[in-house]
N, CA, C and O atoms as a Tripos MOL2 file, in Angstrom:
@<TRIPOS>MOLECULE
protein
  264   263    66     0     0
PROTEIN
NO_CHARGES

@<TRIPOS>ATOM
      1 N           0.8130   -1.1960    0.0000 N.3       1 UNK1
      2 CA          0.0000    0.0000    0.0000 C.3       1 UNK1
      3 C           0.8590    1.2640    0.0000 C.2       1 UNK1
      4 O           0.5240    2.1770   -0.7540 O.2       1 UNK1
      5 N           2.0550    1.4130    0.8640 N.am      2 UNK2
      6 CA          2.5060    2.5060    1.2330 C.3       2 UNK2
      7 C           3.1040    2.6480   -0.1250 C.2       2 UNK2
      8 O           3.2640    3.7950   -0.5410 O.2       2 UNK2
      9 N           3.5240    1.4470   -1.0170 N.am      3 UNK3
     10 CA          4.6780    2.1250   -2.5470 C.3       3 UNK3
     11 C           3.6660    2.7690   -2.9480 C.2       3 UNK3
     12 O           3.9850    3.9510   -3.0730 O.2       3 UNK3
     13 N           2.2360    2.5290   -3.3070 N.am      4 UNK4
     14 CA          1.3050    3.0650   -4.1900 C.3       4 UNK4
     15 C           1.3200    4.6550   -4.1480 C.2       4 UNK4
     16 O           1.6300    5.4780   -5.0100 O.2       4 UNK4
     17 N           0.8730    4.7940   -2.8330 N.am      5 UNK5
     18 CA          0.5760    6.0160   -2.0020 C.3       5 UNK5
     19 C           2.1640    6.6660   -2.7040 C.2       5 UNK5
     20 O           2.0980    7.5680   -3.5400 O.2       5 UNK5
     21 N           3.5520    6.0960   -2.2580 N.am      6 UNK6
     22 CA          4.2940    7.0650   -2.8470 C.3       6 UNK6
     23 C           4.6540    7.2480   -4.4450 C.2       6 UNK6
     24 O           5.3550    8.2220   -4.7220 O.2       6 UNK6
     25 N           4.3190    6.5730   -5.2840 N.am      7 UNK7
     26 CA          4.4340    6.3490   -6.5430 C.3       7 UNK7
     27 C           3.7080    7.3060   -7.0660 C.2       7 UNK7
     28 O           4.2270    8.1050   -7.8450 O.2       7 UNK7
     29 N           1.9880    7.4040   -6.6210 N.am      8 UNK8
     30 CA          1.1310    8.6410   -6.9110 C.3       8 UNK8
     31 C           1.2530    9.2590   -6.5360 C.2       8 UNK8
     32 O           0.3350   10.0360   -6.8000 O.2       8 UNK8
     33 N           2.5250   10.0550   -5.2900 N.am      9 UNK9
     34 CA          3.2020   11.3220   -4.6300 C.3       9 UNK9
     35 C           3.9150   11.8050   -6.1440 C.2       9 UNK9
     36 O           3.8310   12.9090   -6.6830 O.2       9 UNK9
     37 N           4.4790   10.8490   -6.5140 N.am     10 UNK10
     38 CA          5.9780   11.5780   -7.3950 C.3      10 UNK10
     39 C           5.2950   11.9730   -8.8580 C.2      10 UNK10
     40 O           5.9160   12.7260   -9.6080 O.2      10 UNK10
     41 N           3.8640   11.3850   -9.2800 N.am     11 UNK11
     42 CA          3.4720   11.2740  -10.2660 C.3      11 UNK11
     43 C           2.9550   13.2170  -10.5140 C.2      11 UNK11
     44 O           2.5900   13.9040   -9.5610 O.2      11 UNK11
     45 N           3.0540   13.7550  -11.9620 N.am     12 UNK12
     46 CA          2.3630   14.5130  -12.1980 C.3      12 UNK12
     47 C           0.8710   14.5770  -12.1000 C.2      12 UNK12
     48 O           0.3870   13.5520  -11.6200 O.2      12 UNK12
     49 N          -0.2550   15.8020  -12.5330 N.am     13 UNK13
     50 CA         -1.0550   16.1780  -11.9840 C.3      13 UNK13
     51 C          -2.0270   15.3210  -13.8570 C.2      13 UNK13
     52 O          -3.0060   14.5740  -13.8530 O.2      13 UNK13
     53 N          -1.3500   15.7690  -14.9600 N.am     14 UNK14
     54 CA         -1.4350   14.8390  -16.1780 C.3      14 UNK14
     55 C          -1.2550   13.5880  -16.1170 C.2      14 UNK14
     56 O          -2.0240   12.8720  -16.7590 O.2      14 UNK14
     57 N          -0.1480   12.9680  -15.2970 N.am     15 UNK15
     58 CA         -0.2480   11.3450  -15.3300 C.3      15 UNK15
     59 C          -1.1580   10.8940  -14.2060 C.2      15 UNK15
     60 O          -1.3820    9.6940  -14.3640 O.2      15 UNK15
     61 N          -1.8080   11.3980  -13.0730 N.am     16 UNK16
     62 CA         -3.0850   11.4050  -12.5040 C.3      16 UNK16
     63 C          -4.3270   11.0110  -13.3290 C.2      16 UNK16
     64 O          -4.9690    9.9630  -13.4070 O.2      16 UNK16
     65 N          -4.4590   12.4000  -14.0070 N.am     17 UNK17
     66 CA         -5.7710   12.1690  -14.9620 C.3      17 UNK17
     67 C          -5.6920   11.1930  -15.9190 C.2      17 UNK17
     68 O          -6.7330   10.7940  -16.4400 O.2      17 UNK17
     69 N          -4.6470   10.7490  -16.2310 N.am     18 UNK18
     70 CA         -4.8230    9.7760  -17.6060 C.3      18 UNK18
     71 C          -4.9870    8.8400  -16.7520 C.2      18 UNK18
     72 O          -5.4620    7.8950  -17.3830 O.2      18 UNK18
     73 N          -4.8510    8.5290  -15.5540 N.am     19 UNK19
     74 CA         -4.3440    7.0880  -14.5260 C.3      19 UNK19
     75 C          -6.2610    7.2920  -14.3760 C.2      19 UNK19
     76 O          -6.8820    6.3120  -14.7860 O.2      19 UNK19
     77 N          -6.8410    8.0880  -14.0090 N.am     20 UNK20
     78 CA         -8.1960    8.4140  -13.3590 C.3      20 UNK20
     79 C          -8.9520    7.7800  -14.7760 C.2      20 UNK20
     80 O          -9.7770    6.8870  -14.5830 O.2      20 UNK20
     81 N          -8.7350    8.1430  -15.9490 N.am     21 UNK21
     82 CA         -9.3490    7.8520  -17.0180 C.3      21 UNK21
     83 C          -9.0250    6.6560  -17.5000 C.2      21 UNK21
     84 O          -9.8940    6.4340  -18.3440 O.2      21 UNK21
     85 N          -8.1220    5.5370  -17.4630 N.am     22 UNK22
     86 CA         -7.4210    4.7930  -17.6020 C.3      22 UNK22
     87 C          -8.6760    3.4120  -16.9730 C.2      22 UNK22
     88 O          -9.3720    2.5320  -17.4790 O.2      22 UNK22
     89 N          -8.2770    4.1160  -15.1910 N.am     23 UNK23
     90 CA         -8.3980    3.1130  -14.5300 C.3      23 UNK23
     91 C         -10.3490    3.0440  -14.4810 C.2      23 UNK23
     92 O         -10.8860    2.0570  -13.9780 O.2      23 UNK23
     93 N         -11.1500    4.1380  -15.0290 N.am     24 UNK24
     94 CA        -12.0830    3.9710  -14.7640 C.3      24 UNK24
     95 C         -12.8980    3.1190  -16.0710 C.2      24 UNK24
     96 O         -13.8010    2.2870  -16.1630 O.2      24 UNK24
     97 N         -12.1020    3.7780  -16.8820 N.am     25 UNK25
     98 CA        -12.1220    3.0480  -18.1280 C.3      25 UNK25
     99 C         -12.1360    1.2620  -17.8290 C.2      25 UNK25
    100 O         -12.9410    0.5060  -18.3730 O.2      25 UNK25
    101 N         -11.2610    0.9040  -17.0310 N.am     26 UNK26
    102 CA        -11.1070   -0.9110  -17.1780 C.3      26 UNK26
    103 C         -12.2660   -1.0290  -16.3720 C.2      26 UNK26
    104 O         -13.0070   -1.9350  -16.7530 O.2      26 UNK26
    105 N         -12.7050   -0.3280  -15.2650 N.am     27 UNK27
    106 CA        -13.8110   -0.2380  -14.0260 C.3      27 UNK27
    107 C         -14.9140   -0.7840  -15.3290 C.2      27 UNK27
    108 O         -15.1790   -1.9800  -15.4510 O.2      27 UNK27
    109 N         -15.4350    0.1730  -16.1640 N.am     28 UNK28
    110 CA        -16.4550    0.3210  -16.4030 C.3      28 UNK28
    111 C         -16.6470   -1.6560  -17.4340 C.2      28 UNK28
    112 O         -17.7080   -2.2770  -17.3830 O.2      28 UNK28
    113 N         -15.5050   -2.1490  -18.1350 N.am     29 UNK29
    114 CA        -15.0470   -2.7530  -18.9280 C.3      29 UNK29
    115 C         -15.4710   -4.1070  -18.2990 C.2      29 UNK29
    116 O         -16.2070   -4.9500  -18.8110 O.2      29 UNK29
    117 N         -14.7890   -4.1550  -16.9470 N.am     30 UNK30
    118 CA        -14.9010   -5.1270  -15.9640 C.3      30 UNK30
    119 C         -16.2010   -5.6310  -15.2420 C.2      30 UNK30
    120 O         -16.3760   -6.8100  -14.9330 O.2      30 UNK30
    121 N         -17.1350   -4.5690  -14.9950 N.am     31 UNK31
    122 CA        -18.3340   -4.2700  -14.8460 C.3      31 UNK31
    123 C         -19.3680   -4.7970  -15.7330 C.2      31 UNK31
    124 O         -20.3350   -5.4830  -15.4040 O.2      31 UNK31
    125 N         -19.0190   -4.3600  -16.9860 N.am     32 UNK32
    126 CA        -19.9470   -5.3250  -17.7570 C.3      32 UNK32
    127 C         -19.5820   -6.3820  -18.1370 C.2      32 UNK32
    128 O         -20.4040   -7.0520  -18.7620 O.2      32 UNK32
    129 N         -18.1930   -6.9460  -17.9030 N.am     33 UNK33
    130 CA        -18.1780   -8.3320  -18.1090 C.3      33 UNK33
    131 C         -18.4260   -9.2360  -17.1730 C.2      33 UNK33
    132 O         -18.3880  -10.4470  -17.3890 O.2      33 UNK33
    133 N         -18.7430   -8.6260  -15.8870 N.am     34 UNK34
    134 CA        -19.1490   -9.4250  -14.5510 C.3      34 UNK34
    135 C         -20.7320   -9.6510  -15.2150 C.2      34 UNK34
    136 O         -21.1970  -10.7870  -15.3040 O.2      34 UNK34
    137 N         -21.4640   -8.4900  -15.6490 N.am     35 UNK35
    138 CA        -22.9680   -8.6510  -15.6110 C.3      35 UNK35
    139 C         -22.7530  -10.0870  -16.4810 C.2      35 UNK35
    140 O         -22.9620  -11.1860  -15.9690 O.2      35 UNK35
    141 N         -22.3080   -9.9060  -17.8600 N.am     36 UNK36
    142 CA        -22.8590  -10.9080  -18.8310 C.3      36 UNK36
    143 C         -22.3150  -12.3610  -18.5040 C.2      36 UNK36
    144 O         -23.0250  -13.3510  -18.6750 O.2      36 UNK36
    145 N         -20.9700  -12.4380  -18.0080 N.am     37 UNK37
    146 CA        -20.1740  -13.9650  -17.2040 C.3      37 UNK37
    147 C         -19.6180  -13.3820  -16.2970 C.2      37 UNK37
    148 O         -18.6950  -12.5720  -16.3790 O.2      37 UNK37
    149 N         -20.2480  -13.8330  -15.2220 N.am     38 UNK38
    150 CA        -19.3480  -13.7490  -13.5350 C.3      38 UNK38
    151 C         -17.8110  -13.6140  -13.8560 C.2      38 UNK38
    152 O         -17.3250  -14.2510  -14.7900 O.2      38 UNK38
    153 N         -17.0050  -12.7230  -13.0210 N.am     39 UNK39
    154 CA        -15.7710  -12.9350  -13.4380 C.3      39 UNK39
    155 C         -14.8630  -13.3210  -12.3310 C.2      39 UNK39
    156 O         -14.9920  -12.6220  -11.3260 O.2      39 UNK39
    157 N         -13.8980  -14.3470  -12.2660 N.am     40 UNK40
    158 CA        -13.3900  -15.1850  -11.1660 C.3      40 UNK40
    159 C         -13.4550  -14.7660   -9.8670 C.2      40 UNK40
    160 O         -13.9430  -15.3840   -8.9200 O.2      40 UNK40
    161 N         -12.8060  -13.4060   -9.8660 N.am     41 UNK41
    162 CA        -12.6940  -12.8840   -8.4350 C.3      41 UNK41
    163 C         -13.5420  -11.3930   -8.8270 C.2      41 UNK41
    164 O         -13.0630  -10.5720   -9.6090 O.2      41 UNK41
    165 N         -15.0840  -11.1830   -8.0280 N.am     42 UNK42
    166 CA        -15.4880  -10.1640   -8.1990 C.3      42 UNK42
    167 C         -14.8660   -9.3500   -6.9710 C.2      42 UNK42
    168 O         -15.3190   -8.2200   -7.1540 O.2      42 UNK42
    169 N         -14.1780   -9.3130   -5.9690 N.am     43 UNK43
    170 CA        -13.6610   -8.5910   -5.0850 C.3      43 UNK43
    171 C         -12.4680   -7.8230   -5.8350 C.2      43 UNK43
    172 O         -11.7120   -7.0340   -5.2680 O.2      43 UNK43
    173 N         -12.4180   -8.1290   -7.0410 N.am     44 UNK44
    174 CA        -11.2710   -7.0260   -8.3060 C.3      44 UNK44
    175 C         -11.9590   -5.7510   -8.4760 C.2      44 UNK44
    176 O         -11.5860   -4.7060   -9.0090 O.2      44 UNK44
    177 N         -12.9350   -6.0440   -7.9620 N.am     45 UNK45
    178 CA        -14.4820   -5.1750   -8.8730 C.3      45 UNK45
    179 C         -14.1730   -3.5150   -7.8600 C.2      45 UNK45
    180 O         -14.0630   -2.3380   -8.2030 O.2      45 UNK45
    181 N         -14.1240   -4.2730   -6.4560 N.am     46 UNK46
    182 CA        -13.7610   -3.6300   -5.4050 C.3      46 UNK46
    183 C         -12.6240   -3.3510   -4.9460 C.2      46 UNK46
    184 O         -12.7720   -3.2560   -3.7270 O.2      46 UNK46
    185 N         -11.9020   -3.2220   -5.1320 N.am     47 UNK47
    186 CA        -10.1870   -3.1780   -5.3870 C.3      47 UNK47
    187 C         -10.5290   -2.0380   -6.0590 C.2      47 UNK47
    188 O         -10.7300   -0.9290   -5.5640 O.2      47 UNK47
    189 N         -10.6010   -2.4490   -7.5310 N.am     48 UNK48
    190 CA        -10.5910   -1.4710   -8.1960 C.3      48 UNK48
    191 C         -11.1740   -0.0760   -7.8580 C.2      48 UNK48
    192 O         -10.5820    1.0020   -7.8220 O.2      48 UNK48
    193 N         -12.5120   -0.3610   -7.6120 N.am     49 UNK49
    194 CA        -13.4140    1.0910   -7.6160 C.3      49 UNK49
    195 C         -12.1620    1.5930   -6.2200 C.2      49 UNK49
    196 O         -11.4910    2.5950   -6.4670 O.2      49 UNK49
    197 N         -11.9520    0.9700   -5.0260 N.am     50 UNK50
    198 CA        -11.1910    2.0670   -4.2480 C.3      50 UNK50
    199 C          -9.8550    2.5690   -4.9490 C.2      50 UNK50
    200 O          -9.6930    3.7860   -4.8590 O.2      50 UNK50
    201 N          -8.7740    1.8030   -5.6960 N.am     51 UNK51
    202 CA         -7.8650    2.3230   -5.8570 C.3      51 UNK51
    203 C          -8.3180    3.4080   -6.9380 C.2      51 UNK51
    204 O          -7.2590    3.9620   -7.2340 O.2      51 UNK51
    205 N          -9.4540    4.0650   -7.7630 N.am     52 UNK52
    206 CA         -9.3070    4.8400   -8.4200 C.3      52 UNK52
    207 C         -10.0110    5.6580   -7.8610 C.2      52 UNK52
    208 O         -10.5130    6.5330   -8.5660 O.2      52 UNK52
    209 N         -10.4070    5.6420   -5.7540 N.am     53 UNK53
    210 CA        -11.1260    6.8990   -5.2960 C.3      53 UNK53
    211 C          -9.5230    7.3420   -4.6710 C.2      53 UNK53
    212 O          -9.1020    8.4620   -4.3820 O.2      53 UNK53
    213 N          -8.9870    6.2890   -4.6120 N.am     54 UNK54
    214 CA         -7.5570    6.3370   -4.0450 C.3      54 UNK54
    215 C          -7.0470    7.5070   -4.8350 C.2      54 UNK54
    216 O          -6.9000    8.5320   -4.1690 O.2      54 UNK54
    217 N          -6.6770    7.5930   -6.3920 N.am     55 UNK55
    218 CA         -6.1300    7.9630   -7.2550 C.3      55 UNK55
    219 C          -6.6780    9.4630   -7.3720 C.2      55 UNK55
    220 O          -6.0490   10.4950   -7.6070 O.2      55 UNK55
    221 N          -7.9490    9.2810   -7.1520 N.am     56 UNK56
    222 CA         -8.7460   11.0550   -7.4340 C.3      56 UNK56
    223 C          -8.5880   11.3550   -5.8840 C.2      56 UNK56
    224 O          -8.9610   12.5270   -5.8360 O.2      56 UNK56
    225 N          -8.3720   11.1170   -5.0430 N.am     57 UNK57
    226 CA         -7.7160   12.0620   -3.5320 C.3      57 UNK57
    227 C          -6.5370   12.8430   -4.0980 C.2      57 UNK57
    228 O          -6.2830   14.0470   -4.1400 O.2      57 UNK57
    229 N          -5.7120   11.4210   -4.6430 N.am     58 UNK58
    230 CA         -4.6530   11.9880   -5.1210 C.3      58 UNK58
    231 C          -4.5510   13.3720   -5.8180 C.2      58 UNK58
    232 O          -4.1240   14.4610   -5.4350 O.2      58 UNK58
    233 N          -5.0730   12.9540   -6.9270 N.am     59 UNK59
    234 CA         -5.2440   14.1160   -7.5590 C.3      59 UNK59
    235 C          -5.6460   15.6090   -7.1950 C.2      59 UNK59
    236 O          -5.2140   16.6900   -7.5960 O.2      59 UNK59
    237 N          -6.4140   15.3390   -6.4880 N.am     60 UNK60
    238 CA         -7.2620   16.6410   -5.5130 C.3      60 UNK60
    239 C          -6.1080   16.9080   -4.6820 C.2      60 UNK60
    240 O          -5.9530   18.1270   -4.6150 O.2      60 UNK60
    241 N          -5.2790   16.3080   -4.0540 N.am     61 UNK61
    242 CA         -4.8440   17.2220   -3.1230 C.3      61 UNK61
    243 C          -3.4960   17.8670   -4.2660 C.2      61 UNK61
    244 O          -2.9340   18.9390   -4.0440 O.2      61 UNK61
    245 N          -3.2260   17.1460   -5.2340 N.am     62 UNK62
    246 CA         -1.9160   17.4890   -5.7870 C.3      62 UNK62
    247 C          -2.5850   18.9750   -6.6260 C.2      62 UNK62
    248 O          -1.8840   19.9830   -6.5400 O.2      62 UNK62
    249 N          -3.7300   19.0640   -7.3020 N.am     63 UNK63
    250 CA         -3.9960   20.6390   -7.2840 C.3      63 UNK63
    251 C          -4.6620   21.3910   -6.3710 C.2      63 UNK63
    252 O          -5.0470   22.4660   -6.8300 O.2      63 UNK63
    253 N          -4.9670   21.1580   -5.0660 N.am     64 UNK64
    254 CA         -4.9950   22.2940   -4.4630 C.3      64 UNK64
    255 C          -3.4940   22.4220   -3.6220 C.2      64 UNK64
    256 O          -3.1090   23.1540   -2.7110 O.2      64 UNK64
    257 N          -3.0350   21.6280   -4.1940 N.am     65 UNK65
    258 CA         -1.5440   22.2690   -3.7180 C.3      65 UNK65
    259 C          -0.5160   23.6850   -4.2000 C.2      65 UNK65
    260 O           0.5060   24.2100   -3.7580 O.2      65 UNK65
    261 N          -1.4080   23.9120   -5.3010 N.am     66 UNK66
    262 CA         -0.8730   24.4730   -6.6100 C.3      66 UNK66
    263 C          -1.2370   25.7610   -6.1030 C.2      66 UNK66
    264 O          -1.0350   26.7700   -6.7790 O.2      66 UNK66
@<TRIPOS>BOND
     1     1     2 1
     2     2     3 1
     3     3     4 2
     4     3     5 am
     5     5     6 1
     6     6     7 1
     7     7     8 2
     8     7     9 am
     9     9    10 1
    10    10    11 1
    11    11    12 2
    12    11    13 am
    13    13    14 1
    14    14    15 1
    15    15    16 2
    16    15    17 am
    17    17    18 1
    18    18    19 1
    19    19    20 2
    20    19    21 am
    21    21    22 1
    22    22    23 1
    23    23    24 2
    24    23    25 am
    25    25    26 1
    26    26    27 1
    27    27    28 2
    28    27    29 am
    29    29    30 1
    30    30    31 1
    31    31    32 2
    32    31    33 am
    33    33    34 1
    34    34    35 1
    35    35    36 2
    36    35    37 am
    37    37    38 1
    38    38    39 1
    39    39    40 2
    40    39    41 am
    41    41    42 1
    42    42    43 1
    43    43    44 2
    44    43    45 am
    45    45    46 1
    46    46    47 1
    47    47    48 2
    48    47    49 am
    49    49    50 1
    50    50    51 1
    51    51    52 2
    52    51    53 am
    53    53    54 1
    54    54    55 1
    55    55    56 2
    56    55    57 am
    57    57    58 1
    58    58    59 1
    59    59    60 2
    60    59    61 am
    61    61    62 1
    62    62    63 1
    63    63    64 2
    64    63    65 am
    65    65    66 1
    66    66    67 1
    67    67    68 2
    68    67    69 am
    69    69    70 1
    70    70    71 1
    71    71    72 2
    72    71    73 am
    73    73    74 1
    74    74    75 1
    75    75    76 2
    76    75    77 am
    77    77    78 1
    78    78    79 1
    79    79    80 2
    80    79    81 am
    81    81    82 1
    82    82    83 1
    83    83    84 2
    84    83    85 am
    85    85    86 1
    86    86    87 1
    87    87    88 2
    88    87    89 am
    89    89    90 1
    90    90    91 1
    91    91    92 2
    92    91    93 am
    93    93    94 1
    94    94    95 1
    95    95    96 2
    96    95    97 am
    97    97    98 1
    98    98    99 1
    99    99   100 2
   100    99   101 am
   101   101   102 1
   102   102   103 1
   103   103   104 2
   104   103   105 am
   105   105   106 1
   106   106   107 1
   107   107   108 2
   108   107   109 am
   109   109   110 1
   110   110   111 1
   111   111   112 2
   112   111   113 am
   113   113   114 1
   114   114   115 1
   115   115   116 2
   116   115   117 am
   117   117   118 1
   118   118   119 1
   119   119   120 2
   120   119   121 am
   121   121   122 1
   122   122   123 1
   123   123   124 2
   124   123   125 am
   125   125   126 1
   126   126   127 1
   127   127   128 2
   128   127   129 am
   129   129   130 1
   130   130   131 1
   131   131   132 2
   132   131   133 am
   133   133   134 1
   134   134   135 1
   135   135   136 2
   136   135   137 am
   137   137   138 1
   138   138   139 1
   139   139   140 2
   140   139   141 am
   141   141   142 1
   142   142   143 1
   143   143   144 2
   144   143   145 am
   145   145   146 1
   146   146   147 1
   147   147   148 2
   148   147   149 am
   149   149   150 1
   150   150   151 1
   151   151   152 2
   152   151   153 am
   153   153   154 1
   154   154   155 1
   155   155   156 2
   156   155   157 am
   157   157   158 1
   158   158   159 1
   159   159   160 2
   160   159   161 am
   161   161   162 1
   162   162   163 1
   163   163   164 2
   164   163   165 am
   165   165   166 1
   166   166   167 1
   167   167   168 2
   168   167   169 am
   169   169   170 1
   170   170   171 1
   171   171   172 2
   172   171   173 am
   173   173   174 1
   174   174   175 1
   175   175   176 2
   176   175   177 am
   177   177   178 1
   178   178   179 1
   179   179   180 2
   180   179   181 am
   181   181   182 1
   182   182   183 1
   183   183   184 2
   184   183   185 am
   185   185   186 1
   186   186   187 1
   187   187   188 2
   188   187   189 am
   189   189   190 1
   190   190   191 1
   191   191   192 2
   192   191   193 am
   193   193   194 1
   194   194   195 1
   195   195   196 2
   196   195   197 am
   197   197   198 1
   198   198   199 1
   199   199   200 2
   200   199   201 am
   201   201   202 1
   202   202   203 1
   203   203   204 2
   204   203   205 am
   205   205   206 1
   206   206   207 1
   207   207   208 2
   208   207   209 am
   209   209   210 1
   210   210   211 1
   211   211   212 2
   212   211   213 am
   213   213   214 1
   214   214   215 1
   215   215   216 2
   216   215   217 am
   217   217   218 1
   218   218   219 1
   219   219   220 2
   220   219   221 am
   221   221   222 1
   222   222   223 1
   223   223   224 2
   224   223   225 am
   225   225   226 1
   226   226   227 1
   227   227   228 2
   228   227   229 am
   229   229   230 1
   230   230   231 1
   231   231   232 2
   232   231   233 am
   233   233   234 1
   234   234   235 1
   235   235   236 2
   236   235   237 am
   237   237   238 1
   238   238   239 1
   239   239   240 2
   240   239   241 am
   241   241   242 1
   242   242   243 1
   243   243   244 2
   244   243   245 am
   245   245   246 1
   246   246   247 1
   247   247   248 2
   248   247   249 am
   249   249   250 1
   250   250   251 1
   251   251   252 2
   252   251   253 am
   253   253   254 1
   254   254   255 1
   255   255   256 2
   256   255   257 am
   257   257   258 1
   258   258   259 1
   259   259   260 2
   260   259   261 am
   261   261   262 1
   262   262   263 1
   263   263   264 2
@<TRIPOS>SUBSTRUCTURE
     1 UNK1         2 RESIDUE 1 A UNK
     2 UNK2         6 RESIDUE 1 A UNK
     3 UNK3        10 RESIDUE 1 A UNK
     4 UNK4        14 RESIDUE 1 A UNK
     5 UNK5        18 RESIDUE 1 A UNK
     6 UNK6        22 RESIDUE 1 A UNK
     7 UNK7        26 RESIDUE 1 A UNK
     8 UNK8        30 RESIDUE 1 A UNK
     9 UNK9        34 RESIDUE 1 A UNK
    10 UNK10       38 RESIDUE 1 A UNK
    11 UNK11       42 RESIDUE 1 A UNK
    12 UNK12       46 RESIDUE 1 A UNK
    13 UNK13       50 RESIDUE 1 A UNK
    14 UNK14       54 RESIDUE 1 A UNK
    15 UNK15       58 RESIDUE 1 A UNK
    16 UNK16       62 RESIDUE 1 A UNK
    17 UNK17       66 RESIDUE 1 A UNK
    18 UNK18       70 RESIDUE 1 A UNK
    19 UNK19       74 RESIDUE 1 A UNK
    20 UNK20       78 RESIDUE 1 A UNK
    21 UNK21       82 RESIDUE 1 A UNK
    22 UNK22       86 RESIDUE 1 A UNK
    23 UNK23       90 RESIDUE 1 A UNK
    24 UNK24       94 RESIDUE 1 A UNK
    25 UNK25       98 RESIDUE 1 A UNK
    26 UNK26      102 RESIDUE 1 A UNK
    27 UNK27      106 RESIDUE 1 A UNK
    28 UNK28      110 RESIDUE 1 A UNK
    29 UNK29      114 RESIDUE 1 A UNK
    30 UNK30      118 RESIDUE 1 A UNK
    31 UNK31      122 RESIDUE 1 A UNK
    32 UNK32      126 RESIDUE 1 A UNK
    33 UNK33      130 RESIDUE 1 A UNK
    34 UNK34      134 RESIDUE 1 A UNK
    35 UNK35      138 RESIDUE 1 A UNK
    36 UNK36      142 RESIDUE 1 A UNK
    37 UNK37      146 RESIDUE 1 A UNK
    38 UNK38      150 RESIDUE 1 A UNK
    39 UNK39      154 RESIDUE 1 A UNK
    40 UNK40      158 RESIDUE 1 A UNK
    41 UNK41      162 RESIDUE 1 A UNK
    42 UNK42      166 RESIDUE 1 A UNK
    43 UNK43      170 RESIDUE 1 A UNK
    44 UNK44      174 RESIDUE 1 A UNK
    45 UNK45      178 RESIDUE 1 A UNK
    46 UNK46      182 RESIDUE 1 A UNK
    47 UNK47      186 RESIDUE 1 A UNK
    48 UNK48      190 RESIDUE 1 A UNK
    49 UNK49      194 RESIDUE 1 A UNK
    50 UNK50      198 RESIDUE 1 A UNK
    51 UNK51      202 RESIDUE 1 A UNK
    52 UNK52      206 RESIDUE 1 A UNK
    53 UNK53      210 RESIDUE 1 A UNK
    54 UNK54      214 RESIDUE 1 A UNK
    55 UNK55      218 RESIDUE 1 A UNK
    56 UNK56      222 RESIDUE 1 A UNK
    57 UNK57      226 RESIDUE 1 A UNK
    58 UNK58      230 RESIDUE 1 A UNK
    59 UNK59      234 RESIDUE 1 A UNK
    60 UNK60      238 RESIDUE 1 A UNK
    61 UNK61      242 RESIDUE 1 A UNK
    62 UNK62      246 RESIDUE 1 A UNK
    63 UNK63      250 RESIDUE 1 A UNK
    64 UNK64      254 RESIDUE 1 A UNK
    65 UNK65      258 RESIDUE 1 A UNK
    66 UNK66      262 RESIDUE 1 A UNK
């Protein structure tokens, strides 16, 4: 957990948003492939959605830092 947290410290405020668009992008991808075939581990489902509320904190605090 803690590399993540510092990896998205060092990251720009552009490689944020593409990471935010990226990752919501597979969210949404993953999502409908659970509806139509269950997919092995749906706790990915949940992983996921936090690491990309994870990712938009990030982001938020890195521009009101600005």
């Amino acid at each position: 957990m803690a590399k993540n947290k510092e990896n998205k410290e060092n990251m720009s405020v552009e490689q944020l948003e593409e990471l935010v668009i990226a990752e919501k992008a597979r969210y949404t991808r993953m999502k409908f492939n659970h509806a139509v075939a269950p997919i092995d581990n749906p706790m990915d489902l949940r992983f996921l959605r936090r690491n990309i509320a994870k990712t938009m904190t990030a982001l938020q605090a890195k521009k009101n830092a600005k």
